[in-house]
N, C-alpha and C positions, 0 to 999 in steps of 0.2 A: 884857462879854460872858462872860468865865470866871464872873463872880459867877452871872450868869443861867445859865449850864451847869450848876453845880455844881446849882443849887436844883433844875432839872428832872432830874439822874441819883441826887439823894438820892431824890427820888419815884418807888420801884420802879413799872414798870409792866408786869406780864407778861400775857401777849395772854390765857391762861386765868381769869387774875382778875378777872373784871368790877368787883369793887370796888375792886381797885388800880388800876384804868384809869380807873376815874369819880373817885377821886383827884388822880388824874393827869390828866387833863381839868381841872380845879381849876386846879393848880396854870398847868398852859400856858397856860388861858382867861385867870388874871388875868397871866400873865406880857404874853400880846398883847393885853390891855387896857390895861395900862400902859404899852405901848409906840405901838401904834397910837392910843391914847385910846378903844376903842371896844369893848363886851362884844359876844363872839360870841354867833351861834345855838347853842343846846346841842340834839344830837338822840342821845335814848337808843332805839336797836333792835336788838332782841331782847337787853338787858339790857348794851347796848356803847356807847359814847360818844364822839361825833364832835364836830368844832366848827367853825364857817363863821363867816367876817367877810365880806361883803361890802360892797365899796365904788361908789356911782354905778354904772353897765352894767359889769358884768368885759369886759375884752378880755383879762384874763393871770390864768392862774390859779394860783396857785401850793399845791402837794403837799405833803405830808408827813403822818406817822406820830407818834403817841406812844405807841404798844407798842412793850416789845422780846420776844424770844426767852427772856429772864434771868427763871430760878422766884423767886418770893419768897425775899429773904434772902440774893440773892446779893450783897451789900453786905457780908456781911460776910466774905465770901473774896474778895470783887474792889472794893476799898472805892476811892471816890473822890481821884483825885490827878493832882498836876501836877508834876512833876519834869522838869527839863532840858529842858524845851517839849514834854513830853510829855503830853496828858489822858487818864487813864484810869477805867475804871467802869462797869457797867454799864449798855448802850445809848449810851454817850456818842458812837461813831460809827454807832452805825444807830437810832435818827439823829437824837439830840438836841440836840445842835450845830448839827446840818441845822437846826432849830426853830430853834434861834438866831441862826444869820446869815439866815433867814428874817425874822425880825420886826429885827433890826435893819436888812436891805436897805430895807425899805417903809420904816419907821419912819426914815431918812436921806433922804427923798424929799419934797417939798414937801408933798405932797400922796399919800392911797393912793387916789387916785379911779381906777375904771379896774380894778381891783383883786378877785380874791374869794381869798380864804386857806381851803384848807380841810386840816384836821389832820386823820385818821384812828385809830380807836382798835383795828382788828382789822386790819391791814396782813400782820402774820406768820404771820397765820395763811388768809391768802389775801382778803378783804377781802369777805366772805359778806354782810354787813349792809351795809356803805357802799357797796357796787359802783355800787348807783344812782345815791348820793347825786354820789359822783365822776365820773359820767358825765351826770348835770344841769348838774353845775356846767362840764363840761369842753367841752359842746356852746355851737358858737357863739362860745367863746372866737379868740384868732389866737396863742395859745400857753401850752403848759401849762410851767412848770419842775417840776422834780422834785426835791427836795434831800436825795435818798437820799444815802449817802453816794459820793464818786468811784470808778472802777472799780480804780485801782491807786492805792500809797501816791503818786506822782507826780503825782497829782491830775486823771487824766485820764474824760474825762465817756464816760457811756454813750449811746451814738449807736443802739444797736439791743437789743433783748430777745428773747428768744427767747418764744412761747407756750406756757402749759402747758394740757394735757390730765389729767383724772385719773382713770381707771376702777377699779371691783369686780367683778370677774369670781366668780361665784356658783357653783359646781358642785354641783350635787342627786343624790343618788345614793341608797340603798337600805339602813338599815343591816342587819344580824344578826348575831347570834352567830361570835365571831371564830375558835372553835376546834371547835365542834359543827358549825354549817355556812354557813364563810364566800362560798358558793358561790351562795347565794342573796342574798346583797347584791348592790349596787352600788359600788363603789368611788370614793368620792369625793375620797378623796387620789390615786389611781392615776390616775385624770383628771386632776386638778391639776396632778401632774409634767406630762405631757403638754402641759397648758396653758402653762404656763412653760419652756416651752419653745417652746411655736408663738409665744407675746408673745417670748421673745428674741429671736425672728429675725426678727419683723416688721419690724424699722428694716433690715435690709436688703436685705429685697423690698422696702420702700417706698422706699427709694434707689437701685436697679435701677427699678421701673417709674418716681419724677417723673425721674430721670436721662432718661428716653428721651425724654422733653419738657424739659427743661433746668430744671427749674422749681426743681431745687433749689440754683443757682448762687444763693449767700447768704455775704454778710460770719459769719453765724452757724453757718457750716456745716452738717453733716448734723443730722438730727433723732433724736434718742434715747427708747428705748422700752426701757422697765425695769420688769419683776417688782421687788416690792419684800415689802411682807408678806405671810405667805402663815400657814392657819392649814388645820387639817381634824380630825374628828373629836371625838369626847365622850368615850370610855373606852378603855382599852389593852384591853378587850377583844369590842368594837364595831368592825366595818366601819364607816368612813366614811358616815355620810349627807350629809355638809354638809362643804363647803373653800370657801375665800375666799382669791382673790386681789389686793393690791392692785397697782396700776399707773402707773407713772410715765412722762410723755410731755414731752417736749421737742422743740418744731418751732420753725424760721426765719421761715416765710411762713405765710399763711391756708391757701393752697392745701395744704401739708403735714399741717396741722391738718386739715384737710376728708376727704382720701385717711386720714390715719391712723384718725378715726371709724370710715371707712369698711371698714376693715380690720379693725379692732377688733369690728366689727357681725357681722362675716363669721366669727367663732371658730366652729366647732363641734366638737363632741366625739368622740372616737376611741374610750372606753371605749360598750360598748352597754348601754344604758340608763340614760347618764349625759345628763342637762339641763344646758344652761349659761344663765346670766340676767349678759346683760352692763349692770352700772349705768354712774352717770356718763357725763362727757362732757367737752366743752372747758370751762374754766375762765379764763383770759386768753390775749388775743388778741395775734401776736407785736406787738413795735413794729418795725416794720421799717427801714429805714435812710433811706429816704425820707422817713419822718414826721418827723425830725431835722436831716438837711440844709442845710436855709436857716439854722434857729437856730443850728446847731453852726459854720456859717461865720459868723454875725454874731457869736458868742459870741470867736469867735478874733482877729477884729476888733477886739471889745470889750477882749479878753486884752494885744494886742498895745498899744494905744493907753494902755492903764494900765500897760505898762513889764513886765507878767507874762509868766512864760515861755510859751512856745508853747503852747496845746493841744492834747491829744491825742485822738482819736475812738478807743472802743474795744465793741466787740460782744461780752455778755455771755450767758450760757445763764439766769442766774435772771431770775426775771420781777418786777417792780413793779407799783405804781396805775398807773404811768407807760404798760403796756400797755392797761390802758383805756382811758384818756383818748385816745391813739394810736388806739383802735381804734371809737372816736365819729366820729375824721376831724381832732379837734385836732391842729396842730405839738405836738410833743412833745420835748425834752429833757431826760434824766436825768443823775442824777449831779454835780449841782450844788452837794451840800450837803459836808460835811468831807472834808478830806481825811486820810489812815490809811489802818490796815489793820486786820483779825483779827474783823472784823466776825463774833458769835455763837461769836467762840472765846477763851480767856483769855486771847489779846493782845489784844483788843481796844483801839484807841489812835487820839489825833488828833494831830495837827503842830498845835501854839496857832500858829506863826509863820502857817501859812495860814488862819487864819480868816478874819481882817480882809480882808485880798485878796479870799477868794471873796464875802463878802459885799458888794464893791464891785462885782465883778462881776456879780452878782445885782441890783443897784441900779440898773447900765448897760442890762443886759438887759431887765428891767420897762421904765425909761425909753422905752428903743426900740420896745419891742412894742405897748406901749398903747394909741399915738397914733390 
């Protein structure tokens, strides 16, 4: 299994390179052909490359990613290694390893009948091209795993996700002359402030008003709404015609997600004869705690009966494929795949002792869900 790790985090795979990714598609397709015995479906959209095994009717699907976050070349400041049971390298825990004790789980199983594997090649970068593909595959299914990596280095599985939301808040304004006569513009930075300011406090009106119906009682707590880039104007000596806001949304349930659109829709402008054009929208939908449930207590079951230490359920704010798939209606369980920590930061590292383990656990879990 290290030998197979090692192959797949020498094959950079960075979500912007289409060509490193279709590479790396290469490499992982023949890795689960040689283990499965079986070449996947290859689907190239919009120039990004997926891969699907299916086996006889799916009842279980199983997730994962071969992008990482890591620009070309980061191999040679974060070079692949194994010291004191430690793996390190880039993507090694997000989540290539996950790939691994993936195709080893099925590939220990009599049979992968029952079965559909699908790897994803735009995961980090929110999953724009395969969204579909993952929610074909995830419908109809009686459970998806996920083999992101675990939520803490103790190997505890993510039981809930939060949903993201993504907006561009537009402000239109009027440019002229900034020193002759600023007075006949529009100000479309001075708007802006303004804006970024009405989006910071929206997360807590909207927390006051689902408070008053209890809607936001959530293992994932309150929901966050974040300015994030913000840009305005052409010359230092031009009034503002044009600012752009971006916007960061983090919600527990649907319902939060639906009120915060809402809210979002509702901006208007303070400066006079300033226009706002609010873009975007939801993007994944939360996994709620619900969607996990059943699996996460057969998973403990599973845990306990293989002599493993207890598991733990934990509610995370970043989002996965994992909220698709949850939000088609599939059971859903994340955080199956290694275990570590540093995930998209220079510690990024795995525990080699827990490989084996989770991958027998993943072996138990298909077993069960299939039938």
């Amino acid at each position: 299994m290290l030998a197979d790790l090692k192959e797949l985090v020498l094959c950079e795979a960075f979500s912007a390179d289409h060509a490193a990714v279709a590479r790396s598609a290469e490499v992982v397709g023949a890795l689960g052909a040689r283990l499965l015995g079986a070449v996947p479906e290859t689907y190239v959209i919009e120039g990004v490359t997926h891969l699907r095994w299916a086996f006889g009717t799916p009842r279980v699907l199983l997730l994962g990613h071969h992008d990482t976050v890591w620009p070309m070349g980061s191999l040679k400041t974060h070079p692949w290694s194994v010291v004191d049971g430690i793996a390190r390298g880039p993507g090694v825990l997000d989540m290539k390893a996950g790939l691994v004790q993936m195709f080893h789980a099925l590939a220990s199983l009599p049979s992968p009948d029952g079965v559909c594997v699908l790897i994803n090649g735009d995961e980090e970068v929110g999953s724009p091209t395969s969204r579909e593909l993952i929610e074909e595959s995830a419908r109809g299914c009686a459970a998806a795993f996920v083999l992101e990596a675990s939520a803490n280095a103790e190997g505890a599985l993510k039981t809930a996700r939060k949903g993201t939301s993504r907006y561009e808040v537009v402000v239109h304004g009027k440019a002229a002359h900034a020193g002759l006569e600023p007075e006949r513009g529009v100000n479309a930075a001075v708007e802006a402030a303004h804006q970024v300011l009405a989006i910071a406090g929206l997360g807590a009106s909207m927390r006051t008003r689902m408070g008053t119906n209890g809607t936001t009682r959530s293992a994932l707590g309150a929901p966050t709404i974040t300015p994030t880039l913000l840009s305005a104007g052409s010359t230092l000596n031009t009034v503002p015609a044009l600012a752009k806001i971006s916007v960061d949304v983090r919600v527990p349930t649907l319902a939060a997600q639906d009120l915060t659109d809402q809210l979002m829709r509702k901006l208007t402008a303070r400066t006079h004869g300033a226009r706002l054009e609010v873009l975007g929208g939801r993007r994944r939908p939360p996994l709620e705690p619900e969607s996990s449930a059943e699996l996460f207590t057969l998973a403990s079951a599973i845990a306990s009966e293989l002599g493993q230490e207890p598991l733990r359920g934990l509610a995370v704010g970043g989002a996965s494929d994992g909220n698709y798939t949850a939000g088609v209606g599939c059971p859903t369980l994340d955080g199956l795949g290694a275990v570590g920590s540093g995930a998209h930061a220079d510690t990024e590292h795995v525990r080699v002792t827990q490989i084996v383990p989770r991958t027998r656990l993943l072996a138990q879990l298909i077993t069960r869900t299939r039938q």
